[in-house]
N, C-alpha and C positions, 0 to 999 in steps of 0.2 A: 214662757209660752202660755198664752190663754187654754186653759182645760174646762172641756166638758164630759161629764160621765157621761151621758148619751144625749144627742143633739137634738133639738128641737125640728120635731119632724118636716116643719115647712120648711128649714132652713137648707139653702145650697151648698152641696160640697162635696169637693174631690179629692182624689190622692197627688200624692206629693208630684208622682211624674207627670199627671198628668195640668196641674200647675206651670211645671215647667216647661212645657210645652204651648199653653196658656201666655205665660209671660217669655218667650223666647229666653229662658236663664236654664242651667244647669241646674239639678235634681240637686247637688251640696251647695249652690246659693237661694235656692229655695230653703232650705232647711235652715239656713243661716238667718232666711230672715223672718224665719216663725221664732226660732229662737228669741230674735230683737224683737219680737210683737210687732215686724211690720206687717207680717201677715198673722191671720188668730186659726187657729187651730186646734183638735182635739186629738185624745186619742180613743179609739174603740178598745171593750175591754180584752178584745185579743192583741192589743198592743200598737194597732193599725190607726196610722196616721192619717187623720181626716183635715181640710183646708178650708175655709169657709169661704164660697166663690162669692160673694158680695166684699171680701178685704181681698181679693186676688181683683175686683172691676177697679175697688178703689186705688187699687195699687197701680193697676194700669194709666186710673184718669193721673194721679199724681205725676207718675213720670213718661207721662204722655207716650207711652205703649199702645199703638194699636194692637188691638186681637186680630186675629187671622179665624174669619170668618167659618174656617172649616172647621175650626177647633172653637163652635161656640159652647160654652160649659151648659145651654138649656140643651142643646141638641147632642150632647156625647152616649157614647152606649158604656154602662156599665158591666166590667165583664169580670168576677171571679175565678180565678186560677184555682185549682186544689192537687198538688203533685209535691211527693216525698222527695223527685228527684232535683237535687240541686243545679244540677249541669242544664237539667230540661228548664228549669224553673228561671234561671238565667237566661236561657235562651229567649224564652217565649219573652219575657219580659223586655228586652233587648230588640229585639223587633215588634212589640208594641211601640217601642218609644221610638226604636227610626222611621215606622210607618205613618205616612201621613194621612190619618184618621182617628175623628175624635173620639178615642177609645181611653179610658179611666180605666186602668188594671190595676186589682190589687191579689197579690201571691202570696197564697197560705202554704206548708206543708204537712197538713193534719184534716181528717173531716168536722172532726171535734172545735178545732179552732173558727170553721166556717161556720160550724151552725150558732157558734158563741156571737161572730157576728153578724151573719144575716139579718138580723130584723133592723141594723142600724145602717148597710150596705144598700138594702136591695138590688141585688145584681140582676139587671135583664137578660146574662147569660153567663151560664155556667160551663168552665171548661173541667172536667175533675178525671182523674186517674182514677180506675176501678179497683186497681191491686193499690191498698195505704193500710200503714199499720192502724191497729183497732179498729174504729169504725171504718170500714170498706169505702169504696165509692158506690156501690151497688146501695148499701144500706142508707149511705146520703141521699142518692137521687130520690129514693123510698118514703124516705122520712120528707122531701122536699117536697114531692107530687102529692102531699096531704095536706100541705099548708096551703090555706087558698089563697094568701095573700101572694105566694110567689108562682102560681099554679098557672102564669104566661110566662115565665123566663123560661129559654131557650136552653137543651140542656146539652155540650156536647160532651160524652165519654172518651177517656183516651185509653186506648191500652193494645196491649202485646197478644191478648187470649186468643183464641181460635174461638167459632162461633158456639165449637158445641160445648167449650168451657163454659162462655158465658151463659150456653142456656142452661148448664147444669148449676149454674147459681143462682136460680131464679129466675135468668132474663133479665130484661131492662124495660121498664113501662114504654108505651107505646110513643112513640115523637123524639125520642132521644135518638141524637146522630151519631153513629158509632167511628171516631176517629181513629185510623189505625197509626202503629207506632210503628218506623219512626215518623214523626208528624209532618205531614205535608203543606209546608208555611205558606207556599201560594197559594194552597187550594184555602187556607185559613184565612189571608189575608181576604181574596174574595168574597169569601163565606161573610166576614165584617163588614166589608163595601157592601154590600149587596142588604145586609139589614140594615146598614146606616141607610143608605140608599131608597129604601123602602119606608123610613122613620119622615127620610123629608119631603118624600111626596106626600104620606099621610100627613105630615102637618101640614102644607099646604095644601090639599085639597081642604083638611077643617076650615084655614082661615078663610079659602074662597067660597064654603059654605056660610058662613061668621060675613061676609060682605054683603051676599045676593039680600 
């Protein structure tokens, strides 16, 4: 497998599922064929596996794969997961990949692993669990609302607390959407349609501005 310690920032690239989705193959013949270099790939230093969508085009023009327009790799939303819980954590994961929407998930179980790699991610939304061991979810979003490079991603909270728990730990900066547990997968799926939804009309209004 081709390695990069950290990817050249202009350079395109997704996670493993969301490849497979890309190329209509399975998440273990994807993997099988970063292994072969027939796709090139890195990993982030928290161990996350990154695909360089210019060998996932070329893969496609080689064995004449159309893409499936809804799944174009400029237009997908990136979304970081952050939950200790395994069972949750397969879940969500599990119906990002049966949903048909261009959504690149990648599922940490740690705040610490996310902040390791955020700067090489940039996720346009955050889904994170408030109760994690060490650093909290509360102290993540904290530390996140100060970075201004990610100071537009979308932040949502997941958890079990009652409101007046939460406000006894500080609260939550303001625009963060408080999802309750157990997670309501349609209201989430929608929640995605609706900013993907919102992403391609703004690109198409730019390019009909870009024409006049």
């Amino acid at each position: 497998m081709s390695h990069k310690a950290i990817p050249d920032p202009g350079d395109g690239y997704c996670g493993t599922s969301y490849a497979a989705k890309l190329l209509n193959l399975s998440v273990g013949t994807v993997q099988t064929l970063v292994e072969k270099n027939e796709l090139q790939a890195w990993k982030t230093q928290g161990g996350h596996r990154r695909i360089s969508l210019a060998s996932v085009e070329d893969y496609q023009r080689r064995h004449h794969i159309q893409s499936n327009s809804i799944l174009n790799g400029n237009e997908r939303l990136r979304v970081l997961v952050v939950e200790d819980d395994e069972n949750l954590l397969r879940t969500l994961q599990a119906h990002f990949d049966k949903w048909d929407l261009a959504i690149d998930a990648t599922c940490m179980a740690s705040a610490i692993e996310a902040l390791i790699d955020l700067p090489v991610l940039k996720p346009q939304v955050l889904l994170t669990d408030l109760r994690l061991p060490g650093v909290d979810g509360f102290e993540l979003i904290r530390r996140l609302s100060q970075h201004p490079q990610l100071s537009g991603m979308a932040v949502l909270a997941m958890t079990g607390m009652s409101a007046a728990d939460v406000a006894r730990k500080g609260g939550l900066p303001e625009g963060v959407q408080v999802l309750r547990k157990p997670i309501d997968l349609g209201w989430l799926h929608g929640y995605f349609h609706a900013l993907l939804s919102l992403r391609q009309l703004s690109q198409r209004q730019g390019q009909d501005t870009e024409s006049v």
